[in-house]
Structure formats: structure tokens, C-alpha cells
PyMOL commands that place a pseudoatom at each C-alpha (Angstrom):
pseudoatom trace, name=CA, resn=UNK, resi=1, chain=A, elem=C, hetatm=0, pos=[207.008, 123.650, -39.796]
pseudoatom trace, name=CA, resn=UNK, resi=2, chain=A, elem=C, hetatm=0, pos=[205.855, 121.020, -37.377]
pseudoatom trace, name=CA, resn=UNK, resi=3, chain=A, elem=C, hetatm=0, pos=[208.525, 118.517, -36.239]
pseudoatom trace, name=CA, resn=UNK, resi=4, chain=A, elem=C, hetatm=0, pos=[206.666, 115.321, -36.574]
pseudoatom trace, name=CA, resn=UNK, resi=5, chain=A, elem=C, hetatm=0, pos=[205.554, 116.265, -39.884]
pseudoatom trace, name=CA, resn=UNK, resi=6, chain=A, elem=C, hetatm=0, pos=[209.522, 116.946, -40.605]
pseudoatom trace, name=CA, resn=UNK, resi=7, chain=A, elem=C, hetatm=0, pos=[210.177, 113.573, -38.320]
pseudoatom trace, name=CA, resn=UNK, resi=8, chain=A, elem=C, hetatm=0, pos=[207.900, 111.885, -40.798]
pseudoatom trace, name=CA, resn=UNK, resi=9, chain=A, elem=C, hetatm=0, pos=[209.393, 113.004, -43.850]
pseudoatom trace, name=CA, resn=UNK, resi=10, chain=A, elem=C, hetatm=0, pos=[213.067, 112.119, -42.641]
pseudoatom trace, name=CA, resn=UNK, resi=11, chain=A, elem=C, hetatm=0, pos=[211.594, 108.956, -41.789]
pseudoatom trace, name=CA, resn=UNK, resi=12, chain=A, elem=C, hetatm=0, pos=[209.934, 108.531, -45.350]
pseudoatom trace, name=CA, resn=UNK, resi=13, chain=A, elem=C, hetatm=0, pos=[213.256, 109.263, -47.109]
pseudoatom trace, name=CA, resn=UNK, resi=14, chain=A, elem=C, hetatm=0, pos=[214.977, 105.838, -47.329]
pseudoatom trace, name=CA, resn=UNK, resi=15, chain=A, elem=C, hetatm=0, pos=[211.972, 104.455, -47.295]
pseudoatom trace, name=CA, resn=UNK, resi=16, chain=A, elem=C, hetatm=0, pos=[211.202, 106.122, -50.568]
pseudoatom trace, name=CA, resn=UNK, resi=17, chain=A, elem=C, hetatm=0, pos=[214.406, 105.716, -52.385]
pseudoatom trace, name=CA, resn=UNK, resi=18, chain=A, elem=C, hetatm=0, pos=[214.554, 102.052, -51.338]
pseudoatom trace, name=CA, resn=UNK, resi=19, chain=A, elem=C, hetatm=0, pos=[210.864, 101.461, -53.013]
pseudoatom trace, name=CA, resn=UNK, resi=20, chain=A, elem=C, hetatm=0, pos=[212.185, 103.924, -56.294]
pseudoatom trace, name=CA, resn=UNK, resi=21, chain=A, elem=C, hetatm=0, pos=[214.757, 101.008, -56.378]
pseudoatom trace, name=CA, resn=UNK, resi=22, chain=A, elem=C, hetatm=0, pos=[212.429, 98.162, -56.197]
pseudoatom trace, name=CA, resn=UNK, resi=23, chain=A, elem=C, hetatm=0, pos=[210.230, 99.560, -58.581]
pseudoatom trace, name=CA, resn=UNK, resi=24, chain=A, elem=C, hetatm=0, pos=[212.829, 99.700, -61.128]
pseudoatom trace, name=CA, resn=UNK, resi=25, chain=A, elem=C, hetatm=0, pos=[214.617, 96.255, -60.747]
pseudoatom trace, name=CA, resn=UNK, resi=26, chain=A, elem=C, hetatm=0, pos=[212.283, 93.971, -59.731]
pseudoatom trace, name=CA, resn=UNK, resi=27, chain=A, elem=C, hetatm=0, pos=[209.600, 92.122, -62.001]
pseudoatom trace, name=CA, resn=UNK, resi=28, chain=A, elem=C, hetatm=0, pos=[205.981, 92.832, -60.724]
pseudoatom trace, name=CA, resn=UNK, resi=29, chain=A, elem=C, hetatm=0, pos=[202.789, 94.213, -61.687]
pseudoatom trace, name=CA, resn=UNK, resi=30, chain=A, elem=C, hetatm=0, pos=[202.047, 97.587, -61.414]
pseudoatom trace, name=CA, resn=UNK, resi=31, chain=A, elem=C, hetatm=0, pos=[201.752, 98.853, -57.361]
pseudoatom trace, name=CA, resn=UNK, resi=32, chain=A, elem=C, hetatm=0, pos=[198.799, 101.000, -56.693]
pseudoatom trace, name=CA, resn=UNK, resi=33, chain=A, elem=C, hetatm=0, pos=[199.423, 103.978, -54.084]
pseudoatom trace, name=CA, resn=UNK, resi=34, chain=A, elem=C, hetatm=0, pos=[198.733, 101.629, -50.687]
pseudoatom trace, name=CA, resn=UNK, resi=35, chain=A, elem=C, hetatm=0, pos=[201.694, 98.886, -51.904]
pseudoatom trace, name=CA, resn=UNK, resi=36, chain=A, elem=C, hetatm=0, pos=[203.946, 101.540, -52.660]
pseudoatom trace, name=CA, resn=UNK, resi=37, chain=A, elem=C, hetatm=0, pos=[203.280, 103.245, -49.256]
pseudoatom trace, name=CA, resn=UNK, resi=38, chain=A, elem=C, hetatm=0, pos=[203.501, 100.476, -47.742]
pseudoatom trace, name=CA, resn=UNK, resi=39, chain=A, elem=C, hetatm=0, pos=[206.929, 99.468, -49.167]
pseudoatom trace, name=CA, resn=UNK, resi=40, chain=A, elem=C, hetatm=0, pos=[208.197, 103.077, -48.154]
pseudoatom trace, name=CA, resn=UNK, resi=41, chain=A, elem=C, hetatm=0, pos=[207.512, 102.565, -44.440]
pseudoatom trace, name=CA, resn=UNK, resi=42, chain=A, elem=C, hetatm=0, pos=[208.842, 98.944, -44.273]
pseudoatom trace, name=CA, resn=UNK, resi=43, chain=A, elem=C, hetatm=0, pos=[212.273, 100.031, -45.828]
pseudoatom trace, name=CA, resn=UNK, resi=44, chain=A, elem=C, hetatm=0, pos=[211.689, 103.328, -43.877]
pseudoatom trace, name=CA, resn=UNK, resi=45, chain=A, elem=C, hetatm=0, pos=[211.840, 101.233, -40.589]
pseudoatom trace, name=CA, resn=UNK, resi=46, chain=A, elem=C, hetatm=0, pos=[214.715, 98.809, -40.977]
pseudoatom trace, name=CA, resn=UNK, resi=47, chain=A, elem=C, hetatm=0, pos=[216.626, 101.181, -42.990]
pseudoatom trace, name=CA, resn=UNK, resi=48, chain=A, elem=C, hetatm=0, pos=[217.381, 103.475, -39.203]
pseudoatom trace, name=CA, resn=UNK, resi=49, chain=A, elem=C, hetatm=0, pos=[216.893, 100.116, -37.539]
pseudoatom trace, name=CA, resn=UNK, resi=50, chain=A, elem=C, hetatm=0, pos=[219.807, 98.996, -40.088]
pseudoatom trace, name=CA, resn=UNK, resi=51, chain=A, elem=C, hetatm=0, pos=[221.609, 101.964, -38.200]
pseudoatom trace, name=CA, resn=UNK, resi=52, chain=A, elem=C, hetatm=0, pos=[221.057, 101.664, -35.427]
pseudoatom trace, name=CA, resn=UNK, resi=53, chain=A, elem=C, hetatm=0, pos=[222.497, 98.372, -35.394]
pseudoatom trace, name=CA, resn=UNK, resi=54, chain=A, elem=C, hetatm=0, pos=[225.868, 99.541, -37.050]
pseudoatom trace, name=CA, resn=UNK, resi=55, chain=A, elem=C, hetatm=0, pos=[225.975, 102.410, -34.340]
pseudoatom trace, name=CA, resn=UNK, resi=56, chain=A, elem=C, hetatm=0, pos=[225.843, 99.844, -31.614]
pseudoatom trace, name=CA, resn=UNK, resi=57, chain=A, elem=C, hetatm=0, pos=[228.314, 97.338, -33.306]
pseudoatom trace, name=CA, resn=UNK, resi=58, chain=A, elem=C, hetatm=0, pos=[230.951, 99.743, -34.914]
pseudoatom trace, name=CA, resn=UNK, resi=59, chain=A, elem=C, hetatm=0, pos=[230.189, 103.410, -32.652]
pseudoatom trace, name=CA, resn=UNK, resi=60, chain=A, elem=C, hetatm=0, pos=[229.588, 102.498, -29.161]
pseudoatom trace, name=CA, resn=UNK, resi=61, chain=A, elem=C, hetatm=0, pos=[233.557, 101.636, -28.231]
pseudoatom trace, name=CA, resn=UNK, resi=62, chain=A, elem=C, hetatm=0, pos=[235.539, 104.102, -26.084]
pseudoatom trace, name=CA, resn=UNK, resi=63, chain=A, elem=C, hetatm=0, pos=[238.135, 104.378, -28.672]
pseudoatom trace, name=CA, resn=UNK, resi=64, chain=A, elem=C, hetatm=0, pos=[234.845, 106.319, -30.925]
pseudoatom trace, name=CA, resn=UNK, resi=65, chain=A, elem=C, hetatm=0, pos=[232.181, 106.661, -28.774]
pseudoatom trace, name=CA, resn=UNK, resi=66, chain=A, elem=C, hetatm=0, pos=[229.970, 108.386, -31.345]
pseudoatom trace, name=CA, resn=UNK, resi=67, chain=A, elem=C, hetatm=0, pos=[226.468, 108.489, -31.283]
pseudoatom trace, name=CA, resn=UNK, resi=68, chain=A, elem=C, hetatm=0, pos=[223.410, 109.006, -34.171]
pseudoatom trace, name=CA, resn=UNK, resi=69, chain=A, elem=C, hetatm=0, pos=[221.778, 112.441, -33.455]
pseudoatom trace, name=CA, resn=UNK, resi=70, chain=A, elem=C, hetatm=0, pos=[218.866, 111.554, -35.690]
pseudoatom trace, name=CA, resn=UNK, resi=71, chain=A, elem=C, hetatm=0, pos=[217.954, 108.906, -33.267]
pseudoatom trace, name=CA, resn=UNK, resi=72, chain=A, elem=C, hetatm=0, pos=[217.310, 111.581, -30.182]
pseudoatom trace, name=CA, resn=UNK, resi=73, chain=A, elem=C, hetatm=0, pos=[215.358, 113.710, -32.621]
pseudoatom trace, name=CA, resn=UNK, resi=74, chain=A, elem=C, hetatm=0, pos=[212.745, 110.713, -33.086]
pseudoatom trace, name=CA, resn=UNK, resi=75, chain=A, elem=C, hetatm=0, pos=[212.521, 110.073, -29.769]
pseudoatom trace, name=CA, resn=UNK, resi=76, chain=A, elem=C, hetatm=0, pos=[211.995, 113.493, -28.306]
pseudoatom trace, name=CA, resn=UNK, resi=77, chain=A, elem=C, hetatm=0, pos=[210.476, 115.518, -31.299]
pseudoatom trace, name=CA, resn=UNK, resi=78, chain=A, elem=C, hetatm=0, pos=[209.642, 118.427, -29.300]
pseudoatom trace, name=CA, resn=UNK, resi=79, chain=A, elem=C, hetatm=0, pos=[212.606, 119.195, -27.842]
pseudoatom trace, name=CA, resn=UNK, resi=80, chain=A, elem=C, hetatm=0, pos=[215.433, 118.475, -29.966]
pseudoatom trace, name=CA, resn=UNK, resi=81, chain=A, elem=C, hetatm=0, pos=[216.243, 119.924, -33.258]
pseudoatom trace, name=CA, resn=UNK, resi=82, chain=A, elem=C, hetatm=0, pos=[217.594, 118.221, -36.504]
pseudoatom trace, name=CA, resn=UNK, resi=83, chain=A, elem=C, hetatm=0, pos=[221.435, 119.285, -36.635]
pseudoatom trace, name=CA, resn=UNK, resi=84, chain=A, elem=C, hetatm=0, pos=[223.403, 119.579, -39.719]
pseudoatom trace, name=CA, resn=UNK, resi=85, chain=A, elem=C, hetatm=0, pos=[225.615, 116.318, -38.796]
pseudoatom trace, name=CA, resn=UNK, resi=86, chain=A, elem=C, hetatm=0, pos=[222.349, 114.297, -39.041]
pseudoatom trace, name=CA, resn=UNK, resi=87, chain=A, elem=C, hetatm=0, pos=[221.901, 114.575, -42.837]
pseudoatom trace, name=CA, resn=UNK, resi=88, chain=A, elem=C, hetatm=0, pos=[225.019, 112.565, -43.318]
pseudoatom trace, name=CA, resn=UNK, resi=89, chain=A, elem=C, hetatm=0, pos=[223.047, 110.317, -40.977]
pseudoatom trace, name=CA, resn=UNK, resi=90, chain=A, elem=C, hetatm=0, pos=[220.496, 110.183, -43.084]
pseudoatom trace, name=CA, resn=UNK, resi=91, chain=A, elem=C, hetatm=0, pos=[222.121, 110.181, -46.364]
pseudoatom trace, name=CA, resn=UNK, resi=92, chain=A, elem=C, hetatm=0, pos=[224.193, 106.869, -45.053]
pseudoatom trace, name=CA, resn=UNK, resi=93, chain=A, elem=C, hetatm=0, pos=[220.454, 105.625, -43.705]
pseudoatom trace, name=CA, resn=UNK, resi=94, chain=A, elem=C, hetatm=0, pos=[219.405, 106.088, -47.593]
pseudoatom trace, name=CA, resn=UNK, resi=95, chain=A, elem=C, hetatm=0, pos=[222.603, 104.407, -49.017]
pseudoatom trace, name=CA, resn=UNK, resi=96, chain=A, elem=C, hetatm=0, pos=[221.767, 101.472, -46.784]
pseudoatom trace, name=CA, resn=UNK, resi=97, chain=A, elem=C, hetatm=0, pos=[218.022, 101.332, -47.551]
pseudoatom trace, name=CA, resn=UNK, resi=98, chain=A, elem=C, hetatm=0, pos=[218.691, 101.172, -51.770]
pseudoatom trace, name=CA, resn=UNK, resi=99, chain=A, elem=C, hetatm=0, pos=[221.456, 97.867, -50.384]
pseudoatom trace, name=CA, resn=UNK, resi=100, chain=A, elem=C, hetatm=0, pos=[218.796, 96.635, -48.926]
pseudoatom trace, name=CA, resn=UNK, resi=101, chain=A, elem=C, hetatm=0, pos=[215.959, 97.038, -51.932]
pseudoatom trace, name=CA, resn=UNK, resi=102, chain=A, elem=C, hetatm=0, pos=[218.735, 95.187, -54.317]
pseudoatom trace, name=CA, resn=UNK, resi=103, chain=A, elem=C, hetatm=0, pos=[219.183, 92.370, -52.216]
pseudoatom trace, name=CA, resn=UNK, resi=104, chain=A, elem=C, hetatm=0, pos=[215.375, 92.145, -51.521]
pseudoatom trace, name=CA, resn=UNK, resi=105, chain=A, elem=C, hetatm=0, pos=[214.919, 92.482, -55.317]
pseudoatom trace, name=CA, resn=UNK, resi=106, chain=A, elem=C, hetatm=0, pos=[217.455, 89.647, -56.636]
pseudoatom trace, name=CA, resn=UNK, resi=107, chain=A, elem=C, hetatm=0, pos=[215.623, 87.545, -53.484]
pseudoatom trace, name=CA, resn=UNK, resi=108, chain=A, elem=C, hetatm=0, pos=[212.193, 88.254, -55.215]
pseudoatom trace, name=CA, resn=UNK, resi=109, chain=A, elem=C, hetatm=0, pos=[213.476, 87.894, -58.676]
pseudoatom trace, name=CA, resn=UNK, resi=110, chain=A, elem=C, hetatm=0, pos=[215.199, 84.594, -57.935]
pseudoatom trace, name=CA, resn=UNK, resi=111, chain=A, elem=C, hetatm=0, pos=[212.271, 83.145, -56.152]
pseudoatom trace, name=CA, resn=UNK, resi=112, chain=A, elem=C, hetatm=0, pos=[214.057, 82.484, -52.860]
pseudoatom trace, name=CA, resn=UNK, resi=113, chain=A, elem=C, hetatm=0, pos=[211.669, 82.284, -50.582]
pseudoatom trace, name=CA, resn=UNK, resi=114, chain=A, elem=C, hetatm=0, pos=[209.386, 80.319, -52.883]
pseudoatom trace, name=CA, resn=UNK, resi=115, chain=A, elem=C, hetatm=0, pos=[212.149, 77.826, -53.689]
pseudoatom trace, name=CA, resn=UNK, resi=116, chain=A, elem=C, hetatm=0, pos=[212.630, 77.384, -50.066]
pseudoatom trace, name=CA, resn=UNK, resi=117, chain=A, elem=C, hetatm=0, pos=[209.001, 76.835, -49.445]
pseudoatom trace, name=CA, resn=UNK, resi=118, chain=A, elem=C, hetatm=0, pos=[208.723, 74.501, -52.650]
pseudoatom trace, name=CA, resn=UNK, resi=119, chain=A, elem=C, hetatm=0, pos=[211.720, 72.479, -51.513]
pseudoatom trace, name=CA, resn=UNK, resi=120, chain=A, elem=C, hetatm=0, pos=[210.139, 72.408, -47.912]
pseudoatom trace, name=CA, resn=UNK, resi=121, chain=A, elem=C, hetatm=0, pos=[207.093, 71.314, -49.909]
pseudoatom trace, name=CA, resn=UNK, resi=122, chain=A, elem=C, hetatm=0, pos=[205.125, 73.891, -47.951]
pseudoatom trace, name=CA, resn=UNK, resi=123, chain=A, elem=C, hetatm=0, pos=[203.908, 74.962, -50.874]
pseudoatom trace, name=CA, resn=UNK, resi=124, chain=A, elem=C, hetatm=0, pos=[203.692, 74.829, -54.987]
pseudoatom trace, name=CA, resn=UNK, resi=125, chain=A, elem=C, hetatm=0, pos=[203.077, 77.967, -55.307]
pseudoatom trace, name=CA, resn=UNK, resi=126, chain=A, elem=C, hetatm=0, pos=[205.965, 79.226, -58.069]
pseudoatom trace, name=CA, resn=UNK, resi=127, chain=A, elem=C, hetatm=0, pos=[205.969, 83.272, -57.696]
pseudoatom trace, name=CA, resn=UNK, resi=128, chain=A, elem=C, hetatm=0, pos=[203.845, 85.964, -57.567]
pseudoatom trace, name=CA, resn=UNK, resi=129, chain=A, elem=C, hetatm=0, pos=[203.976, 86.889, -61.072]
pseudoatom trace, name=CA, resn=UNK, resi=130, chain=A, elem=C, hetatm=0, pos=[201.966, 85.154, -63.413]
pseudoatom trace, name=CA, resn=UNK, resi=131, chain=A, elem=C, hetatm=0, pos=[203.019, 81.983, -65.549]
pseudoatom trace, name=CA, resn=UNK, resi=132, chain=A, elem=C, hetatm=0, pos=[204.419, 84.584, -68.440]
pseudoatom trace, name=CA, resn=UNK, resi=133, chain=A, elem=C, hetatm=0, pos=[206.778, 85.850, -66.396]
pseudoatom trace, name=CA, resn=UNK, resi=134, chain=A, elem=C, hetatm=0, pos=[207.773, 82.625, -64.589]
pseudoatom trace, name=CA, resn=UNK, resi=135, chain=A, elem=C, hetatm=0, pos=[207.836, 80.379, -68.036]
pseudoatom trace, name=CA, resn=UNK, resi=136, chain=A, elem=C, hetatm=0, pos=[210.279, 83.354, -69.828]
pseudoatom trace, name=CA, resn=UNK, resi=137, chain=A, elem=C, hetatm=0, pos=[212.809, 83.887, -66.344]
pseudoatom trace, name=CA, resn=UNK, resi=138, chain=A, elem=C, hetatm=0, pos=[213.301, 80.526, -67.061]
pseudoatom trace, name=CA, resn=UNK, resi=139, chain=A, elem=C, hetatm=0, pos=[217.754, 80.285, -67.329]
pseudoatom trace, name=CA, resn=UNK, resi=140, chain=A, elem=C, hetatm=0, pos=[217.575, 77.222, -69.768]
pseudoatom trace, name=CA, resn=UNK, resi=141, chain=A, elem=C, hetatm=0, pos=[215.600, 79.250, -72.296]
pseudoatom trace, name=CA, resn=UNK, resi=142, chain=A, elem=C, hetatm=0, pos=[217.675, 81.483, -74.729]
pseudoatom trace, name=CA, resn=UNK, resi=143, chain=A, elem=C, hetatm=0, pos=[215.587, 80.526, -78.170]
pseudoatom trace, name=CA, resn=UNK, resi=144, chain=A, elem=C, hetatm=0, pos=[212.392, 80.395, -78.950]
pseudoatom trace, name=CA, resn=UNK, resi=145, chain=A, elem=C, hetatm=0, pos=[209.722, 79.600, -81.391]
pseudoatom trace, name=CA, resn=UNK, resi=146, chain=A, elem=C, hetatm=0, pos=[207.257, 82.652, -81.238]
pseudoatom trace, name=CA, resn=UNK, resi=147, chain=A, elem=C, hetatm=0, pos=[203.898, 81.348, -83.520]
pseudoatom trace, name=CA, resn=UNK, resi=148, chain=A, elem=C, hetatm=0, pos=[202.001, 84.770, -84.401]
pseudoatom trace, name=CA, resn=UNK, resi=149, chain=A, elem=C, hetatm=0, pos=[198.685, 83.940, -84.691]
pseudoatom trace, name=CA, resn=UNK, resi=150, chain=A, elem=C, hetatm=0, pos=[197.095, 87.237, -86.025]
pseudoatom trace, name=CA, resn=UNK, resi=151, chain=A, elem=C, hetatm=0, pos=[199.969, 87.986, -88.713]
pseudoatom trace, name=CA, resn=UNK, resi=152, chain=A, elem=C, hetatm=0, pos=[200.607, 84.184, -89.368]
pseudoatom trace, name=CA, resn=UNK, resi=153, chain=A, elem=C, hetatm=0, pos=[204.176, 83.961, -89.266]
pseudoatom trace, name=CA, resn=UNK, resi=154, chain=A, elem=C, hetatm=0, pos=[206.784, 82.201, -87.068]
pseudoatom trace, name=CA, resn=UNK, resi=155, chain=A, elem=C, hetatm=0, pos=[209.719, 83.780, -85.453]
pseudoatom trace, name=CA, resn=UNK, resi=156, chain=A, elem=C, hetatm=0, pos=[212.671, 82.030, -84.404]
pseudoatom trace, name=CA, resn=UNK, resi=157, chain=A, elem=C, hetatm=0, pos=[215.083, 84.073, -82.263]
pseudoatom trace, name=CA, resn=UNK, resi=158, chain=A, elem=C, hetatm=0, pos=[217.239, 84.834, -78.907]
pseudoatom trace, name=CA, resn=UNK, resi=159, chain=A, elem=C, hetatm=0, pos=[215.202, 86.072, -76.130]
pseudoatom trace, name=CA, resn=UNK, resi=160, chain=A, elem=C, hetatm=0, pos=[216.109, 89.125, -75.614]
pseudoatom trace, name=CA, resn=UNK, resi=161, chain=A, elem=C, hetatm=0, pos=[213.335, 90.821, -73.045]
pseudoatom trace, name=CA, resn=UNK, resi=162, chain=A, elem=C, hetatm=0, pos=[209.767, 90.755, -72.018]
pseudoatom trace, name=CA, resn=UNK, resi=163, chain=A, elem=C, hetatm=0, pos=[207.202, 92.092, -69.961]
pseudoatom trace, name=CA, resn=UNK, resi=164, chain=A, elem=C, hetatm=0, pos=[203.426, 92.071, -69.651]
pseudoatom trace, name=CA, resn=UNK, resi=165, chain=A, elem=C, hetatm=0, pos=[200.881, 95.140, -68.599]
pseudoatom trace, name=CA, resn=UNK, resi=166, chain=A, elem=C, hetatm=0, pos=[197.378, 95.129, -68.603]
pseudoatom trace, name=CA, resn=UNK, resi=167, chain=A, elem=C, hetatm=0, pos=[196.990, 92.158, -70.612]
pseudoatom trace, name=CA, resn=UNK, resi=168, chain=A, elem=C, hetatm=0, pos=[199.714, 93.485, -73.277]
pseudoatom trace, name=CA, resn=UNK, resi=169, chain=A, elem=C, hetatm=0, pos=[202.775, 91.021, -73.864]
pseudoatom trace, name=CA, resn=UNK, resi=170, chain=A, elem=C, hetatm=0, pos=[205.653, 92.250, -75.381]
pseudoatom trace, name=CA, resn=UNK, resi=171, chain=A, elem=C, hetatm=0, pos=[208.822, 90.466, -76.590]
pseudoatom trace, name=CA, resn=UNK, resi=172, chain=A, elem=C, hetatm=0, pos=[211.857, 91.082, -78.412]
pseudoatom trace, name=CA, resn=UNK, resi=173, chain=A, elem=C, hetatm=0, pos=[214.274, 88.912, -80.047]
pseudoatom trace, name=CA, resn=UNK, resi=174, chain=A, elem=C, hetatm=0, pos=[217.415, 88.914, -81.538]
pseudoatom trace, name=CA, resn=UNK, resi=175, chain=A, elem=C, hetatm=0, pos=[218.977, 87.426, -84.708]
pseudoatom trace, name=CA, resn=UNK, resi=176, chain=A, elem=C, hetatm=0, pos=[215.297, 86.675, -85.966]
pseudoatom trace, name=CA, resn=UNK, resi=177, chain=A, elem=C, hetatm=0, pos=[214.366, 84.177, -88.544]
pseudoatom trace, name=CA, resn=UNK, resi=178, chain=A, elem=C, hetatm=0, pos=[211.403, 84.834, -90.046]
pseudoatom trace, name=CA, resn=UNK, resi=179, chain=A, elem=C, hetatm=0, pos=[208.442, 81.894, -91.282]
pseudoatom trace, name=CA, resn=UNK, resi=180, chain=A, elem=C, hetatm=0, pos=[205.601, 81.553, -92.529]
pseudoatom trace, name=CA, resn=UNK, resi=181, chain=A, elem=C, hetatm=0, pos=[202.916, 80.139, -90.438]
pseudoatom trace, name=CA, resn=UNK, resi=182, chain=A, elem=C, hetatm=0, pos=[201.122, 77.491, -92.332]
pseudoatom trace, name=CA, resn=UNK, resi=183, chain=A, elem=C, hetatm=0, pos=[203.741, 76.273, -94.876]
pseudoatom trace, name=CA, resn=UNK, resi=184, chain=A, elem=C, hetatm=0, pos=[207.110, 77.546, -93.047]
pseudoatom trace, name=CA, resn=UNK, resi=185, chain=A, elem=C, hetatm=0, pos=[207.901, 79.092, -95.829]
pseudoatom trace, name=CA, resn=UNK, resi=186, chain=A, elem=C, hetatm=0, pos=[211.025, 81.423, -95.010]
pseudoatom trace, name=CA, resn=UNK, resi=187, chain=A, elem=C, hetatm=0, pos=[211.176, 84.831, -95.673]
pseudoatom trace, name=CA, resn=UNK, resi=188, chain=A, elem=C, hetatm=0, pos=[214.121, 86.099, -94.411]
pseudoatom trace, name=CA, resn=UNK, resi=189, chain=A, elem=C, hetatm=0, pos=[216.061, 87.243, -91.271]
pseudoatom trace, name=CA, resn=UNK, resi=190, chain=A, elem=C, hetatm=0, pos=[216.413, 90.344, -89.275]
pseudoatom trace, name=CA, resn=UNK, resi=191, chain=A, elem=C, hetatm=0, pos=[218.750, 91.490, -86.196]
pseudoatom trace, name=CA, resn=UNK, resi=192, chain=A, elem=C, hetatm=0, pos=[216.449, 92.201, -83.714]
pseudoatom trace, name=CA, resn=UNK, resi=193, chain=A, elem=C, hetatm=0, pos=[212.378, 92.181, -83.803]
pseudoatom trace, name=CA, resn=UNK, resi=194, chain=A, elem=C, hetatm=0, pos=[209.737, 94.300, -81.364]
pseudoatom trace, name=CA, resn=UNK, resi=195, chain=A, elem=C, hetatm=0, pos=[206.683, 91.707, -80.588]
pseudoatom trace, name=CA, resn=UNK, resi=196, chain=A, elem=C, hetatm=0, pos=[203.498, 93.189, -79.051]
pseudoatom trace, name=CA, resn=UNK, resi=197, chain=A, elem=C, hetatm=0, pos=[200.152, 91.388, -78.696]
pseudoatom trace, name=CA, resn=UNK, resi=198, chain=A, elem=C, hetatm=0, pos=[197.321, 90.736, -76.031]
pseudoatom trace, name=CA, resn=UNK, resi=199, chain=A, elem=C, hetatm=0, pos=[197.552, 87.696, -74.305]
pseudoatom trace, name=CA, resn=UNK, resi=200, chain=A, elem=C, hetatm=0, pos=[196.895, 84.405, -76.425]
pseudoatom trace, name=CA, resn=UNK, resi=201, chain=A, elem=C, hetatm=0, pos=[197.872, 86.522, -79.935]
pseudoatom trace, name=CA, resn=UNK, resi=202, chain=A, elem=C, hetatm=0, pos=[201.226, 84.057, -80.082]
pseudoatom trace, name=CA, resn=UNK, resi=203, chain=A, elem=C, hetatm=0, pos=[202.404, 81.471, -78.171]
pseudoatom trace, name=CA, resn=UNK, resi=204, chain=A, elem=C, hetatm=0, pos=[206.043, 80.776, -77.592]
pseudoatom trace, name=CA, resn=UNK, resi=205, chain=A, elem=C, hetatm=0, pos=[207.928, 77.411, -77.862]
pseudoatom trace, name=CA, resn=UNK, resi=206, chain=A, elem=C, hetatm=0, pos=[211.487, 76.488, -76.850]
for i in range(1, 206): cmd.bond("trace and resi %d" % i, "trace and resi %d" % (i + 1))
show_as sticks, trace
zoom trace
């Protein structure tokens, strides 16, 4: 097999996990193929960059003197081989690559940067998600007043999660009252309740 094809892969590897990680923890819409590549090379990169700063901090002493084979096989990819102590190299490249896709997630998902640039008043700008998203991730809001338009009724309940796709909002709730729309006449109360709609089929109170 050709060694910058198997350069690239090794490359791709904690790039790919990291992304896998992102995907799954942090609120976004859905990444076409070109995002998602481009996430895997960006966490590829400072993932062995990552490394190669701990080799030079904690490796290059006399008293350990130890030095990353998988660099030399990126730099001279015609001449040296991938040895068997590099895959721990690698697998410690990966483990650093998913640290570094959870703190890039909580950053995201806590609106750091945009809090910093809001408080800088560079900008007003309040995420990249939409308002949905922004409104709900709100901490001071715990219950809310769901109005469902299309069933005409009125739930009253503990936010429990959400998410929107393609113009689908879902919601559910927990410890649920249950109303009537137009006269608020009650009808009862459940543990939990599943909320689906397009956008606009309820609006939600607090």
C-alpha cells in the first residue's frame, strides 16, 4: 500500500474520532460531508501538534530522552516505516484529540467565544444555532407553558430536552399538566410527554 496514502489515514485518525465526538455532544445542525472533513483535518493537525508539544515538554530531558517515531514517518514517508511502538503513539494522539473535541464542545455549547465578543461588544451576534436552540439552553428556564396550536391544548411541564431538524421541533417534558386551549379547562396530568411539530405548530412560554 502506498505510504502517504497510509500517512494520510494515520493522520485522519484523531482527526476522525475527535469530529465522532463533536458530532455527538455538541448542539448544531446537521454537517454535510465538506464540514465534517474539514473538522477531521483541523483536530487531525493539532491533535500530533498536541504531541508534539508534550514530547518536547515532558520527553526531551536526558533523564528520558524519548522521541515520537510517528513524527519521522511524516516527515520522510519514503524511507521510514511505521513501527509497532507508534500505534501507542497514535492511540495517545487519539485520546488527546476526543480531550480536545469536549473542551471545544462545552466552549461551543456555552457560547464562549460569542460571550466574549458580546461583552467586547464586537458583536450581537448570540450563537450559531438558531433562536430555538438559544431561547431553550437558556439555565433560568426549567418550566414552561407549551400552547399547541393544532391539537388545542396547553402543556405545563419541566423541560426535559429538545432539538430541531429540518424544520421539525421536538420537546419533551416532564411531570405534565395537561389544558385545554381556549377555556383551560384541565384534563389531567402525565409523567413525561413526547412533543413534535413543524416550526410555529406551538409556542413555548416560561
Amino acid at each position: 500500500m502506498n505510504q502517504v496514502f497510509v500517512s494520510l489515514i494515520i493522520l485522519l485518525v484523531p482527526g476522525i474520532v475527535a469530529t465522532l465526538i463533536l458530532d455527538a455532544t455538541m448542539q448544531h445542525e446537521k454537517w454535510d460531508n465538506f464540514i465534517f472533513s474539514v473538522y477531521v483535518i483541523i483536530f487531525g493537525f493539532f491533535s500530533y501538534f498536541s504531541l508534539l508539544i508534550i514530547e518536547q515538554i515532558f520527553f526531551a530531558n536526558p533523564w528520558i530522552d524519548y522521541q515520537f517515531k510517528i513524527f519521522a514517518f511524516f516527515t520522510n514517508l519514503e524511507g521510514v516505516k511505521l513501527e509497532r511502538s507508534s500505534y501507542w503513539e497514535i492511540g495517545l494522539a487519539c485520546i488527546i484529540a476526543g480531550l480536545l473535541s469536549l473542551l471545544a464542545s462545552y466552549a461551543v455549547n456555552h457560547k464562549w467565544l460569542t460571550r466574549f465578543a458580546r461583552y467586547c461588544r464586537i458583536s450581537n451576534k448570540y450563537g450559531d444555532e438558531n433562536l430555538f436552540y438559544y431561547y431553550l439552553n437558556n439555565r433560568n428556564i426549567k418550566w414552561v407553558y407549551i400552547r399547541d396550536f393544532p391539537k388545542k391544548m396547553t402543556y405545563v411541564g419541566r423541560l426535559d430536552s429538545f432539538s430541531e431538524n429540518n424544520g421539525v421541533q421536538e420537546l419533551s417534558l416532564l411531570d405534565v399538566d395537561v389544558y385545554g386551549l381556549e377555556n383551560s379547562q384541565p384534563y389531567g396530568h402525565v409523567n413525561t410527554l413526547y412533543l413534535c411539530g413543524k416550526a410555529g405548530d406551538f409556542t413555548i412560554e416560561s
